[in-house]
Phi, psi and omega in degrees: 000141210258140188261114193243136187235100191265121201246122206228161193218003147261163181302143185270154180307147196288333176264110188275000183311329190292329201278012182269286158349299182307285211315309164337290217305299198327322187289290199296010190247342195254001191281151169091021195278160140263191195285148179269158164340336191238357166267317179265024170261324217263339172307292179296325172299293173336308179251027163256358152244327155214107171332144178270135194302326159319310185298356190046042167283342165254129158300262218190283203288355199226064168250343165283012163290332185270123199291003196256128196288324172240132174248133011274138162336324180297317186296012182264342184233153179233116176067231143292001169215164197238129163235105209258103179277101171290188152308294172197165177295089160279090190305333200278302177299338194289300173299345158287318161284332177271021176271319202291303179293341160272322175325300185270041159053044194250136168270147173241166200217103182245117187275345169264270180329347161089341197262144200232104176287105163276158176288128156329133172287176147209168174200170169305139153222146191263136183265322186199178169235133159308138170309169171043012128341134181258090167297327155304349150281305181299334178269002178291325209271334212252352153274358161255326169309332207248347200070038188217157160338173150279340187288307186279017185264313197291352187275316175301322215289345211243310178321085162332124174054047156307130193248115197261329202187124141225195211040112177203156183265165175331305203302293205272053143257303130351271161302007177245006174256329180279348172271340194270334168308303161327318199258003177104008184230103132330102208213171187208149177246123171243131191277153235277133179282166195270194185254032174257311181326311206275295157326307157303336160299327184257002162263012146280325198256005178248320163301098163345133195246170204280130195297160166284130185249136189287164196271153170285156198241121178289139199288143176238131183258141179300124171291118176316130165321311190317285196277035054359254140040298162300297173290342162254355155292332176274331168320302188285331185265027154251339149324291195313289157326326174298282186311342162268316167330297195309315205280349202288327203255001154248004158305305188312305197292316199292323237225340157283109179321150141256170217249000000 
């Protein structure tokens, strides 16, 4: 039984009851397309580790090594989707595609399991400003760039660890760190924390913090008449006792010869 995978490469709907759907329309509007560009980058990353049959990379005897149910593989994609039949749920290939296909901002849609990997987000965070920099010429380029005022670019620029762009895919996370370098900025790509994180952070750092309640004050408990009582009865006959020792013991001494 054959394992199907579909691989689409704009973004897919947020809901996943929808992508099943999206992913359909998506086949029938691309068929008969060729591949776009980010479906034959994924092509080559995929089979430059397991080779396609077509390609006459197995023998005769070692053709059941390959993992793709259909051959040749470039005809599985079209346009903006792939539709990748393994052999059987090969967990080692499975997970080698969804590495590959998250690298190139691509969604897989695992259609038997019902579950949709989408690509990881990322965004800018500007790390330092270049020396010697003509700040005034960098925030002219530098503000269309970011989609913003010149007033809100230079208010990032003053900002530590400012976040310049986010949710982006690698690639073009990346390439806006090799344009901001050029224009005088240090910058670095970090991947997008998610938004139930980004939520909990921001009901922690919005939530009041919590008054301190003083530890209770240990009760000091009242000695009972009885034991009051008690204790000076025993107090006085060890008093009592002492003094007769003491006098028993200067009879003794005084009434002993010396030798």
């Amino acid at each position: 039984m054959t394992y199907i995978l579909k691989v689409v490469v704009p973004p897919v709907p947020s809901d996943n009851l929808s992508v099943r759907g999206f992913a359909n329309t998506l086949a029938h509007t691309s068929m008969d397309l060729p591949p776009s560009a980010r479906l034959l980058q994924f092509y080559d990353a995929i089979t430059a580790r397991y080779p396609c049959a077509s390609s006459g990379a197995y023998s005769t005897a070692s053709a059941a090594a390959c993992p793709w149910a259909d051959t040749p593989l470039i005809d599985c994609l079209t346009g903006d989707i792939g539709v990748i039949s393994l052999s059987y749920k090969n967990i080692e290939v499975l997970s080698f595609v969804l590495r590959r296909a998250g690298a190139l901002s691509l969604t897989v849609i695992d259609t038997q399991a019902g579950l949709v990997y989408r690509p990881a987000r990322f965004r800018v965070v500007l790390a330092s400003i270049q020396k010697n920099v003509n700040t005034t010429a960098m925030l002219g380029k530098l503000a269309p760039l970011l989609r913003c005022t010149p007033e809100q670019a230079a208010a990032l620029l003053a900002t530590p660890n400012a976040v310049l762009r986010g949710r982006l895919d690698h690639v073009t996370a990346q390439r806006l760190v090799a344009t901001l370098h050029l224009l005088g900025c240090n910058c670095k790509v970090e991947k997008e924390p998610s938004r139930s994180a980004q939520k909990a952070a921001a009901k922690a750092a919005a939530a009041p913090a919590a008054p301190r309640l003083a530890a209770p004050r240990a009760r000091t408990q009242m000695p009972s008449p009885f034991m009051v009582a008690y204790k000076g009865a025993v107090n006085r006959a060890a008093y009592f006792v002492q003094a007769v020792l003491e006098r028993l013991w200067e009879r003794m001494t005084a009434t002993r010869p010396y030798s």
